[in-house]
C-alpha positions as CSV (number, residue, x, y, z in Angstrom):
1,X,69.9,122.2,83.5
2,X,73.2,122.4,81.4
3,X,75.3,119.4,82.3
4,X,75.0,116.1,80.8
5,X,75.2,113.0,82.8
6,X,78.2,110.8,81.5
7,X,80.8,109.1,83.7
8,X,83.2,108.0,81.1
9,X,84.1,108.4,77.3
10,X,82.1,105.3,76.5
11,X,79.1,106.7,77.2
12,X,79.4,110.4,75.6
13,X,77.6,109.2,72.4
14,X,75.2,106.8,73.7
15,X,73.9,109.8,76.1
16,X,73.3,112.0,73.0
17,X,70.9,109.8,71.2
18,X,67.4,108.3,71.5
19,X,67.0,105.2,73.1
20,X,63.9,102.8,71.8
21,X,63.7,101.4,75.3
22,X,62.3,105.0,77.0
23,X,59.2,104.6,74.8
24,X,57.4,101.8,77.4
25,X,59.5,103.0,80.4
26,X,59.2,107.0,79.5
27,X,56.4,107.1,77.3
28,X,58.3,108.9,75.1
29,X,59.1,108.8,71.4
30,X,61.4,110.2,68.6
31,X,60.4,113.0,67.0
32,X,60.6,113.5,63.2
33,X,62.9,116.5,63.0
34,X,65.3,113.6,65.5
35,X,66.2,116.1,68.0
36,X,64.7,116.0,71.7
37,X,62.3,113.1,72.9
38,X,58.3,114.1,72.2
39,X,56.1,112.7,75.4
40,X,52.9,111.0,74.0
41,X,51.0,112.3,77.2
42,X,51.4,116.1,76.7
43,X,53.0,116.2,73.6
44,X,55.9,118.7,74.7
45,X,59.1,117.7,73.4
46,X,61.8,117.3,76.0
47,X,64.5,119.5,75.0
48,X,67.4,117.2,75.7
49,X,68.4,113.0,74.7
50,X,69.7,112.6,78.1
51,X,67.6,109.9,80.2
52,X,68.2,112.4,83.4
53,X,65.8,115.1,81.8
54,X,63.3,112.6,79.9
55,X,63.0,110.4,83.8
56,X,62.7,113.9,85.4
57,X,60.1,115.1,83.0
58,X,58.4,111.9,83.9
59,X,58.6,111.7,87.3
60,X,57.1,115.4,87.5
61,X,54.5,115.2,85.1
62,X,53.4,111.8,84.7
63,X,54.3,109.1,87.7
64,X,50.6,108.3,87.9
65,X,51.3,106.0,84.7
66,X,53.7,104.0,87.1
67,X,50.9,101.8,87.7
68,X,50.5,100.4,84.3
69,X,53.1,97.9,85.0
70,X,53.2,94.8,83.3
71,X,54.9,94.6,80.0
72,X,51.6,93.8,78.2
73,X,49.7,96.3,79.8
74,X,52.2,99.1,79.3
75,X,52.8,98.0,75.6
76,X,48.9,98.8,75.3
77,X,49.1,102.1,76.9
78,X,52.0,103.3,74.4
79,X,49.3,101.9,71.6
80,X,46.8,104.0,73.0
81,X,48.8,107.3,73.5
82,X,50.4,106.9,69.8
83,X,46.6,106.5,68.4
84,X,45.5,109.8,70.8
85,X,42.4,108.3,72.3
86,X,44.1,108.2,76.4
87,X,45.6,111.0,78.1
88,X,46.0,111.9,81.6
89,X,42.4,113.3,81.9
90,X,40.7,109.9,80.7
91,X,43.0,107.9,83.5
92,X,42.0,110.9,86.1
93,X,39.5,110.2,88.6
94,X,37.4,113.6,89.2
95,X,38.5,114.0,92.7
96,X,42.1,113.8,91.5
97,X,41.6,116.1,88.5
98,X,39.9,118.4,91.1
99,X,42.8,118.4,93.3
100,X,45.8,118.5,90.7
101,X,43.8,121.6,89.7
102,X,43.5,123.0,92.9
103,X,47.2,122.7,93.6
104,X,48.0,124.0,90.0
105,X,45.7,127.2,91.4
106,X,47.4,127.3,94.7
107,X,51.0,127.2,93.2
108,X,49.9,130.1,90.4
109,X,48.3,132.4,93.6
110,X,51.9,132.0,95.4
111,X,53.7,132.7,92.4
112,X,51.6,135.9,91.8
113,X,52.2,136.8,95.8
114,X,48.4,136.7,95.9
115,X,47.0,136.5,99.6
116,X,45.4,133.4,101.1
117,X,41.9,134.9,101.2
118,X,41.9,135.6,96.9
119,X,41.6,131.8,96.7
120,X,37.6,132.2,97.0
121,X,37.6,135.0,94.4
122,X,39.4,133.2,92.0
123,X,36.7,130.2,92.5
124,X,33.5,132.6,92.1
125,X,35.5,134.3,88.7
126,X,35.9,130.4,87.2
127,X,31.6,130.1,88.5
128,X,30.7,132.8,86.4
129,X,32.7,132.1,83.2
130,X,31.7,128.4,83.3
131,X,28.1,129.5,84.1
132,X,28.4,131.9,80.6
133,X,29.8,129.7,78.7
134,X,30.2,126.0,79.8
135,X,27.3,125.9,81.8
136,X,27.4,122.0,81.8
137,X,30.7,122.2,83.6
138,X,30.0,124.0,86.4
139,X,29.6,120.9,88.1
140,X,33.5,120.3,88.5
141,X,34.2,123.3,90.4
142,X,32.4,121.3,93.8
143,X,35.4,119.3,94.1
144,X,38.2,122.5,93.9
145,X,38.4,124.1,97.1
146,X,40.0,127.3,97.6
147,X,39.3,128.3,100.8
148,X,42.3,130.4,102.9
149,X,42.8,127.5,105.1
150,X,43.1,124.7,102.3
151,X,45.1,127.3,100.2
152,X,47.9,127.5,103.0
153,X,48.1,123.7,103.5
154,X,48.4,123.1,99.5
155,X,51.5,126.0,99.7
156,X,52.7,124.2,102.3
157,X,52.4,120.3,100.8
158,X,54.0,122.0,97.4
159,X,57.1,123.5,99.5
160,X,57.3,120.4,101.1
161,X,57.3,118.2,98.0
162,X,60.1,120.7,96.6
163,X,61.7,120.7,99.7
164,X,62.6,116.9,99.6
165,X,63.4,117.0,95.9
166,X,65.9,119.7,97.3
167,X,67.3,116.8,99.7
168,X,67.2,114.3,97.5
169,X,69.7,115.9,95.1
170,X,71.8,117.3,97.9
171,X,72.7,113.6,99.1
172,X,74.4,113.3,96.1
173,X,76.1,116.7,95.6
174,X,80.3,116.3,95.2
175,X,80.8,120.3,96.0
176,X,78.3,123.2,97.1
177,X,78.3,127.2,98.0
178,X,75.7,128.9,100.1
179,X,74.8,132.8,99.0
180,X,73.7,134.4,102.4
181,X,71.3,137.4,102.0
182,X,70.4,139.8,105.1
183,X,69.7,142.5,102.9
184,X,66.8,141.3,100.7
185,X,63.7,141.7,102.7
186,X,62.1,145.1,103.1
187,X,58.8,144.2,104.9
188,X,58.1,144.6,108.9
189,X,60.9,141.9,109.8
190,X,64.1,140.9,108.9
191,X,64.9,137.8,107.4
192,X,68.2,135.9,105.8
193,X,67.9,134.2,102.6
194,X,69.3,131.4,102.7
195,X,70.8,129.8,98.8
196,X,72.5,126.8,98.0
197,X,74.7,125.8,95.0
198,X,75.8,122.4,94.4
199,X,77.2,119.9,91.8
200,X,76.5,116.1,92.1
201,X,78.9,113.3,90.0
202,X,77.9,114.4,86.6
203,X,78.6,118.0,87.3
204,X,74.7,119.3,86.9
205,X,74.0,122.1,88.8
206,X,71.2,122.7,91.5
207,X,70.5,126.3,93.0
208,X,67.8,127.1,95.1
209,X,66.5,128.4,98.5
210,X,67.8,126.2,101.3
211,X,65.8,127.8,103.8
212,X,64.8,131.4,105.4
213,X,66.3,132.5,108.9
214,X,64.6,134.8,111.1
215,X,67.0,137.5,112.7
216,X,64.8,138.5,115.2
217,X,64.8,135.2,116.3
218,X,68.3,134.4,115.3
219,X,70.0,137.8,116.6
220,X,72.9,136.4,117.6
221,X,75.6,135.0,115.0
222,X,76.3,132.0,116.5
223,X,72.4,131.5,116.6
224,X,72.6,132.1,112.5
225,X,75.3,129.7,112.4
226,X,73.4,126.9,114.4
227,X,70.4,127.3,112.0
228,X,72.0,126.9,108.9
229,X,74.0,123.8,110.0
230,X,70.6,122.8,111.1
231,X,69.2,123.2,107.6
232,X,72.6,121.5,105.9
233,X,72.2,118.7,108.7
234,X,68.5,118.3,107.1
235,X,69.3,118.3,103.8
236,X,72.2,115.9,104.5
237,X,75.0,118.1,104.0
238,X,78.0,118.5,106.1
239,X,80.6,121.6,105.9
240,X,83.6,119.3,104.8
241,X,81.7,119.7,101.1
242,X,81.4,123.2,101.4
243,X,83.5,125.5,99.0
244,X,82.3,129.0,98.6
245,X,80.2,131.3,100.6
246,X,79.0,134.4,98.5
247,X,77.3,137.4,101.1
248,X,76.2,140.5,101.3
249,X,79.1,143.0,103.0
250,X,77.4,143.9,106.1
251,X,79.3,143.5,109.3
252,X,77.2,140.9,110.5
253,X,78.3,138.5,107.8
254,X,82.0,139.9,107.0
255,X,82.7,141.5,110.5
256,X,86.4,140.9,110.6
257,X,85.8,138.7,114.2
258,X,82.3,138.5,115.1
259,X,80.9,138.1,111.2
260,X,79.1,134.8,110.6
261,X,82.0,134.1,107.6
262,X,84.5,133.9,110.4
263,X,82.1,131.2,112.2
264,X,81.9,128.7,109.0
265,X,85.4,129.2,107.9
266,X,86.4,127.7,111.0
267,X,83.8,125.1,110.8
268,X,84.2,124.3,107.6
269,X,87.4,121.9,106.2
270,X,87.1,122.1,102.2
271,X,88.9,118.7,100.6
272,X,91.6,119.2,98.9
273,X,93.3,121.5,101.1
274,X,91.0,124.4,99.9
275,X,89.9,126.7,102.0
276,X,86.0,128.1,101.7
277,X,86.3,130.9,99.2
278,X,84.1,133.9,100.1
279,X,83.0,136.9,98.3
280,X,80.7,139.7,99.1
281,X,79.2,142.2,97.4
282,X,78.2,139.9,94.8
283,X,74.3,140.3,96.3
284,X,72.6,143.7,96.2
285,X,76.3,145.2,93.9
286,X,74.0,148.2,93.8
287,X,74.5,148.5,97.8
288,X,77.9,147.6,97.7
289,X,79.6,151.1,98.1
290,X,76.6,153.7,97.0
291,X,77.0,154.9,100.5
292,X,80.6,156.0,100.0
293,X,80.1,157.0,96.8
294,X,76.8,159.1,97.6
295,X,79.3,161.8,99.5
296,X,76.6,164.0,99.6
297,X,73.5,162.0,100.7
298,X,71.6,162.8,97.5
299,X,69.6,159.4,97.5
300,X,68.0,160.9,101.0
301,X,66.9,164.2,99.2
302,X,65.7,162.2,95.9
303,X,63.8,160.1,98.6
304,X,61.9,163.1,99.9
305,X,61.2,164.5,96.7
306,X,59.3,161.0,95.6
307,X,57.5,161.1,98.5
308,X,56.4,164.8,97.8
309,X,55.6,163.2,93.8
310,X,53.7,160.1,95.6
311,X,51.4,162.5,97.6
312,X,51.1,165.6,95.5
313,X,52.1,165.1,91.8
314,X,50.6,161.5,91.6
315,X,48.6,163.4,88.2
316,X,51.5,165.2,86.7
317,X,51.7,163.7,83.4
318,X,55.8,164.2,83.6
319,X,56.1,162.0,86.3
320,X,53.9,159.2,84.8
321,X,57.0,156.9,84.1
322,X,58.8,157.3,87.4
323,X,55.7,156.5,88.7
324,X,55.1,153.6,86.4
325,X,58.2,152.2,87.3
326,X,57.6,152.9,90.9
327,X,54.5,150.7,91.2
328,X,56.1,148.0,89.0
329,X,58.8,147.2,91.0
330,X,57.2,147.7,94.7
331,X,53.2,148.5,93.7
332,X,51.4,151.0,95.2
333,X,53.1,150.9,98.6
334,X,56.4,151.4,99.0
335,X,58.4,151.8,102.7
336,X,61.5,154.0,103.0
337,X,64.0,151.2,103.0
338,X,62.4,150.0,99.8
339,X,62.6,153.0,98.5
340,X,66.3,154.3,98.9
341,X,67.0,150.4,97.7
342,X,65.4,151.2,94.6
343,X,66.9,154.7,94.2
344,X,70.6,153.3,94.1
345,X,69.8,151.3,91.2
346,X,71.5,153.1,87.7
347,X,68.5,153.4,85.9
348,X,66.2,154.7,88.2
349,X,68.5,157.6,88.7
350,X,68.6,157.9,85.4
351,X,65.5,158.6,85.3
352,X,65.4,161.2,88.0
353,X,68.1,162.8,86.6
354,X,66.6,163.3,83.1
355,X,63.7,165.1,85.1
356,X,65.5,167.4,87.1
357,X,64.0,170.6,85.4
358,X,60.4,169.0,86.0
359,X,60.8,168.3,89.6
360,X,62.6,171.6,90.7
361,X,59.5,173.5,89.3
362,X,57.2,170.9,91.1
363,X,59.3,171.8,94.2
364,X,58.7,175.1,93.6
365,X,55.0,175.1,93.0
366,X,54.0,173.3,96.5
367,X,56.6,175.5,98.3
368,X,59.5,173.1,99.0
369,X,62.9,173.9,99.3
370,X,65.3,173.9,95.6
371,X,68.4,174.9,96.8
372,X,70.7,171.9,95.9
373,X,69.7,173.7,92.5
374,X,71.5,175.9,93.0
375,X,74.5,174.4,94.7
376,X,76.9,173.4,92.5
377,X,78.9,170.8,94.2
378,X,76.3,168.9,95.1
379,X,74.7,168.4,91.1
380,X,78.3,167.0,90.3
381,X,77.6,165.1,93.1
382,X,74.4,164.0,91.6
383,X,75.7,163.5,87.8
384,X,78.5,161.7,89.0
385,X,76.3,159.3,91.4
386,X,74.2,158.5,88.1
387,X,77.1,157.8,86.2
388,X,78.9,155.6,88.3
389,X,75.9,153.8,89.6
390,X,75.0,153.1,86.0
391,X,77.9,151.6,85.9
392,X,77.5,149.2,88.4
393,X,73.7,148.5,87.3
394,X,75.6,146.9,84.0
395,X,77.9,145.3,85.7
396,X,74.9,143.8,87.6
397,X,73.0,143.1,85.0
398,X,76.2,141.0,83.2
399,X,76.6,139.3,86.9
400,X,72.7,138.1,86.6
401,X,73.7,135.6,83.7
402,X,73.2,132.3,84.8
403,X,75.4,129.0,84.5
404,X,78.2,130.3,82.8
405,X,80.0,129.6,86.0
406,X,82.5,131.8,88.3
407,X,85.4,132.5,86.0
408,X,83.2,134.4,83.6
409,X,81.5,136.4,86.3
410,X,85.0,136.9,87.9
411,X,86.2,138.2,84.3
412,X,83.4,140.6,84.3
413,X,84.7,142.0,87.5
414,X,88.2,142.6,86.8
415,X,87.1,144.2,83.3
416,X,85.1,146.6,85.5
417,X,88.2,146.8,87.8
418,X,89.8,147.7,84.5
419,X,87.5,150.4,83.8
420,X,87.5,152.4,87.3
421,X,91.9,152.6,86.8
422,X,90.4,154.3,82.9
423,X,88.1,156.7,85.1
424,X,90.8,157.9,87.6
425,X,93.1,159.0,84.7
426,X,89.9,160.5,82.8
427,X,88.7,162.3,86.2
428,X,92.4,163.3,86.6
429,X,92.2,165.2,83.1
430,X,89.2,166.5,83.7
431,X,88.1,164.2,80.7
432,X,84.8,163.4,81.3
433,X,83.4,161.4,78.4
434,X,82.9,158.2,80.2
435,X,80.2,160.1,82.4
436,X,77.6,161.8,80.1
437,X,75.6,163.1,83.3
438,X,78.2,164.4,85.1
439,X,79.8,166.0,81.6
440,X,76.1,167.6,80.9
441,X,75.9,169.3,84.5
442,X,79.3,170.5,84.4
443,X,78.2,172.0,80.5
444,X,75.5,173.8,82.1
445,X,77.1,175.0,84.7
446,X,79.9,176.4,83.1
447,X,76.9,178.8,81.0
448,X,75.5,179.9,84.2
449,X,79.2,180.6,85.4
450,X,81.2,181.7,82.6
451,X,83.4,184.0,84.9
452,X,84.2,180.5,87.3
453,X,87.1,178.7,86.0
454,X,86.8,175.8,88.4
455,X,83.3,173.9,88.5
456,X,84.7,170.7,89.5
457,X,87.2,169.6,92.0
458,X,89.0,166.4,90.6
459,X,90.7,165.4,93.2
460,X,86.8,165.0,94.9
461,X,85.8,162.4,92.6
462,X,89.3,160.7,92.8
463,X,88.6,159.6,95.8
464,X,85.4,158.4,95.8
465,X,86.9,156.2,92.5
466,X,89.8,154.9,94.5
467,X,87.3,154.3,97.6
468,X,85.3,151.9,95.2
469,X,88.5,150.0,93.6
470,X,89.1,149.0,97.2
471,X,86.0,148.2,98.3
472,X,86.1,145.7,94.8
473,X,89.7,144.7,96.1
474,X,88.9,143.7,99.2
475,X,85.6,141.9,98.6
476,X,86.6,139.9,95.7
477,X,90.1,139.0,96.9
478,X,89.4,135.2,97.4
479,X,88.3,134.9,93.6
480,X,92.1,136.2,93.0
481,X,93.4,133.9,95.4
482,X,92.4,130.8,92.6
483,X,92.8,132.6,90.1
484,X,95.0,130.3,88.6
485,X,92.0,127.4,89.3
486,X,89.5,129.8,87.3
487,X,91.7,130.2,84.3
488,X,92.3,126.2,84.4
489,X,88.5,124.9,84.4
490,X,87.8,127.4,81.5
491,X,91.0,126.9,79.2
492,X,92.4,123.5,80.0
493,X,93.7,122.8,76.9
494,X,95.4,126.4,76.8
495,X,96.4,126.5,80.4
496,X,100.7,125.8,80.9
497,X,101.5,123.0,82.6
498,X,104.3,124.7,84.2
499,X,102.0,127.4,85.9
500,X,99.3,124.6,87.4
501,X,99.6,123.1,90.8
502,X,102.3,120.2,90.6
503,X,99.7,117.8,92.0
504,X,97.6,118.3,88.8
505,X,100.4,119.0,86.1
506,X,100.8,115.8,84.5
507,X,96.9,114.9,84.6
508,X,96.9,118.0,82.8
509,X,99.8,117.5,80.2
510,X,98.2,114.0,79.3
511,X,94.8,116.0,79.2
512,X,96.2,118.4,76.4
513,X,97.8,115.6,74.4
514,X,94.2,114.0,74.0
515,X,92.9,114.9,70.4
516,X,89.8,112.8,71.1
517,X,89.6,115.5,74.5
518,X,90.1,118.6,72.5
519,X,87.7,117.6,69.7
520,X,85.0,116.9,72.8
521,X,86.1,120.9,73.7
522,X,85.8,122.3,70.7
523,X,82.2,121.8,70.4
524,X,80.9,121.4,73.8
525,X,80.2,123.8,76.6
526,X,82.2,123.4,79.7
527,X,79.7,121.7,81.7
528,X,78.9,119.0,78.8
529,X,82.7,118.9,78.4
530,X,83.6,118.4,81.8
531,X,80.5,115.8,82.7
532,X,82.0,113.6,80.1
533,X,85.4,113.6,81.2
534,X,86.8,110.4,82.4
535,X,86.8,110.6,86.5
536,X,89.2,107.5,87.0
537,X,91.6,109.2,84.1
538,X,91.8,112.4,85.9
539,X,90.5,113.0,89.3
540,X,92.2,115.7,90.6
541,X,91.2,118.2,87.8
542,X,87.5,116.5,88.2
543,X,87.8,117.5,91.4
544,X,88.8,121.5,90.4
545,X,85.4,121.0,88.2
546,X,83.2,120.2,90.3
547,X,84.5,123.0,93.0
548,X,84.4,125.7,90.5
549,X,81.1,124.6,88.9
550,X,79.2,124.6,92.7
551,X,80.5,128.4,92.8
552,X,78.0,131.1,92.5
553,X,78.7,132.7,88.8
554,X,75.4,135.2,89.3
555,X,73.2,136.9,91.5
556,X,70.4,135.5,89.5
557,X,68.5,133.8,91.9
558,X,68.6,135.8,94.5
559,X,67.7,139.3,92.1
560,X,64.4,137.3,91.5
561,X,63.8,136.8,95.5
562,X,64.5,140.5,95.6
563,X,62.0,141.4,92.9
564,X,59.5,138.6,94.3
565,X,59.6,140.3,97.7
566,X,59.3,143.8,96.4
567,X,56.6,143.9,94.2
568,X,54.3,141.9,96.6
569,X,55.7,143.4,99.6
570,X,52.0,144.5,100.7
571,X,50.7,140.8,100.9
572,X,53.8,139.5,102.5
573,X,53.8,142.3,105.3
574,X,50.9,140.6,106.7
575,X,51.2,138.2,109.5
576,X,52.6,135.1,108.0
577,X,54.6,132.1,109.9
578,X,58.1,131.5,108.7
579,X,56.8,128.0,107.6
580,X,55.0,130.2,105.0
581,X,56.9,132.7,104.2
582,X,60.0,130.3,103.3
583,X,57.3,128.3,101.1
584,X,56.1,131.5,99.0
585,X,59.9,132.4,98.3
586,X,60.6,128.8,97.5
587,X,57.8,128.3,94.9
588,X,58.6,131.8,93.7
589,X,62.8,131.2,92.8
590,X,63.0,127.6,92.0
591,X,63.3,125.8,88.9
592,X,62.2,122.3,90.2
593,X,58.7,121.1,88.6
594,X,56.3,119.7,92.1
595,X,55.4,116.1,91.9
596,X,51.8,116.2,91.2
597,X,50.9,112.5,91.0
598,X,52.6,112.6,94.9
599,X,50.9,115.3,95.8
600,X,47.5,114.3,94.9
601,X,48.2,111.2,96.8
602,X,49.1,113.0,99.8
603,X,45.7,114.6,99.5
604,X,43.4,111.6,99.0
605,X,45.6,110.1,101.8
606,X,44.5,112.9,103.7
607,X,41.0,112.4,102.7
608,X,40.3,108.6,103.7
């Protein structure tokens, strides 16, 4: 986490340094190079002198030294850890070291998207290396039970312990977002993905999976809409906080009058006199507008052709890396909706593309059909398609950046705005150095065609460019409409007065007149910068902060649902409970550490 918990100016220089005092109540010390705290249980260094992250490293990994109490007793224990003769493991009963292990198993099998039934082999491998080689030891795997039935309930007391973490941070959040994703899951069912984005007092952020909606359950969109106020009304949330909603763009979240947007907009009143700011496309920017920009339905042809490469050239050594890629994004299995997904990404074309030659003489060898080969239109089609999806593969790849908050990401799509008006003029001259695939087709073509002067219609690909800069228009038009907002959380001190909001123009002139301020912005980030900015001094453009800040600035977390889901798609195909299914994808995105010490109680709780 980036943001540093300070409520005033006083206390900007006191949060950056050690404090002798978290020794006895952190069990922590000062380490020799003076940077960090170093914990005299582990002995990992916490990377960061603010008491939020030294207590949270505590609370995660090392509550059960809660009951060493009393001044004297805990002034011993400190003694003891500083000499190295105590640790965790010497406090540890065996059936609690058996269980913390079990749970550390269990979370490890969900992270892996390992079935409930591997449990038991996992147990037998451990038997036969301790058997080998620590034969005296085998003793301690009695305790560790891996069963499928005990796995389940440990995957579902870990989501649960996350889950109220979750809560418990939510009560406190100023601002929050919520990234709705119906297009992520490519098993038997469909699912929305719930996200959640929030910013408490000191500006740190928190983004993780809120919860996991079943459409077939939840057809209808006010259905969707009573679920997720369900799941805010859990967490303690109401729609008043709520600032941004980030979507996919299909209609049944943008539909201009039946889309679930429409719903929570009119729910939702945003402080301030802001309105919730939405913008879609930002998930999936891969599926944002391949469809109109694949004018020739060349991902369903490529489909066919791996399909024919699954089932007939599997042993071709050319096709070893598509197939290698293949299996590492979605394993040996892959559906067709999984599939075409994974075609419109830029570098798996890319790919195909560079083995055209290859696969139209595998086509020809088992008798299938080559003639887009020899159709000319449709491989500028395809070198175009790779080029522009390329494009929007980097510009995907620059949007999965993480806590640099939504006036970068928002710069990132303008500059590709920027780029698409360069395109249209190079299309127009029948320039085509800004597409190398497209530029190499048209080469060869033009040797197998010397007599045809006109390979290319430009006009064609004109369209399909000015198709995609309003599909960017229209879905990022909110992000234009504060514009003004963006440009003042990241430049305050550069931002004219004269062109901010009168309510916050002379909070902002006496901000710029600060030296003490500007030295503070010089050589802080903006989240340190604006956590130690005096709320009573200047609340209003606190408040901008905190509503920019609880913005989604990537697609981060919800890429590594997407890649969770894909590459274990087999194992989470079989028949699972949504209380399980939301518990595997919440283990699998967050960055929260379980509570073992509670955890552990829970299960000799459990036990008695």
């Amino acid at each position: 986490m980036w943001m540093t918990p300070k409520r005033s100016k006083m206390e900007v220089d006191e949060a950056l340094v050690f404090r002798p005092e978290w020794t006895q109540r952190y069990l922590v010390v000062e380490p020799p190079e003076g940077d960090g705290a170093l914990c005299l249980v582990c002995r990992r260094l916490v990377a960061s002198t603010r008491e939020r992250d030294v207590r949270r490293h505590y609370e995660a990994e090392h509550e059960y030294y809660e009951r060493y109490v009393a001044e004297g007793d805990r002034a011993a224990l400190v003694e003891r850890l500083r000499q190295g003769d105590m640790s965790l493991s010497t406090l540890l009963t065996p059936e609690e070291k058996a269980a913390r292990a079990g749970l550390g198993l269990c979370r490890l099998l969900a992270l892996k998207g390992r079935g409930w039934a591997e449990g038991d082999f996992v147990h037998q491998c451990m038997e036969i290396l301790l058997k080998e080689v620590l034969p005296e030891h085998v003793g301690v795997l009695e305790g560790i039970n891996l069963s499928p039935e005990i796995t389940r309930q440990r995957i579902l007391s870990i989501d649960s312990n996350l889950r109220c973490q979750l809560f418990n941070r939510a009560r406190q959040f100023k601002a929050y977002s919520l990234a709705l994703d119906d297009q992520a899951f490519v098993a038997y069912e469909n699912y929305l993905l719930v996200f959640i984005r929030g910013v408490g007092h000191d500006l740190e952020v928190q983004e993780d999976l809120l919860t996991i909606i079943n459409l077939t359950h939840h057809f209808s969109v006010g259905a969707l809409m009573s679920a997720i106020l369900e799941s805010l009304q859990r967490a303690g949330l109401s729609l008043q906080r709520m600032v941004g909603l980030t979507t996919t763009h299909t209609l049944r979240m943008i539909g201009e009058n039946s889309g679930l947007v429409s719903y929570m907009r009119e729910k939702a009143v945003s402080p301030n006199c802001w309105n919730v700011i939405h913008y879609s496309g930002f998930l999936h920017l891969e599926l944002l507008s391949s469809y109109d920009i694949d004018i020739n339905q060349i991902i369903n042809t490529i489909s066919e052709w791996i399909v024919l490469i699954k089932t007939r050239g599997v042993r071709r050594p050319e096709f070893q890396p598509l197939l290698t890629e293949s299996e590492s994004e979605h394993g040996e299995r892959i559906n067709g909706r999984c599939l075409n997904n994974w075609l419109r990404r830029g570098k798996t074309l890319k790919l195909i593309f560079s083995l055209r030659k290859e696969i139209e003489a595998f086509l020809v060898s088992v008798g299938a059909t080559t003639v887009h080969f020899t159709d000319k239109q449709w491989l500028c089609d395809f070198g175009f398609l790779v080029d522009i999806m390329n494009y929007l593969q980097e510009l995907s790849e620059e949007l999965q950046t993480s806590k640099v908050f939504a006036a970068s990401a928002f710069d990132h799509i303008c500059t590709f705005e920027s780029k698409l008006n360069l395109f249209q003029r190079h299309i127009e001259e029948k320039n085509l150095t800004d597409f190398p695939a497209f530029k190499e087709v048209v080469d060869e073509l033009k040797q197998q065609f010397k007599e045809d002067q006109k390979i290319f219609d430009p006009d064609r690909y004109q369209m399909v460019i000015s198709r995609l800069q309003k599909d960017f228009e229209r879905h990022f038009k909110d992000l234009r409409f504060i514009k003004k907002d963006l440009e003042l959380f990241s430049n305050p001190f550069n931002f004219k007065p004269e062109y901010a909001p009168i309510s916050v123009r002379v909070e902002l002139t006496k901000l710029q007149a600060n030296t003490s301020l500007w030295n503070e912005y010089r050589v802080k980030n903006l989240g340190q910068f604006y956590a130690g900015l005096p709320a009573e001094s200047y609340p209003i453009i606190k408040g901008v902060a905190y509503k920019v800040a609880s913005l989604f600035d990537s697609n981060q977390i919800c890429e590594k649902a997407f890649s969770y889901l894909t590459r274990n798609q087999h194992t989470l195909s079989q028949p699972l409970t949504d209380e399980h299914l939301q518990a595997l994808f919440r283990v699998a995105t967050t960055e929260m550490v379980p509570s073992w010490d509670d955890l552990v109680r829970g299960i000799n709780e459990s036990n008695l």
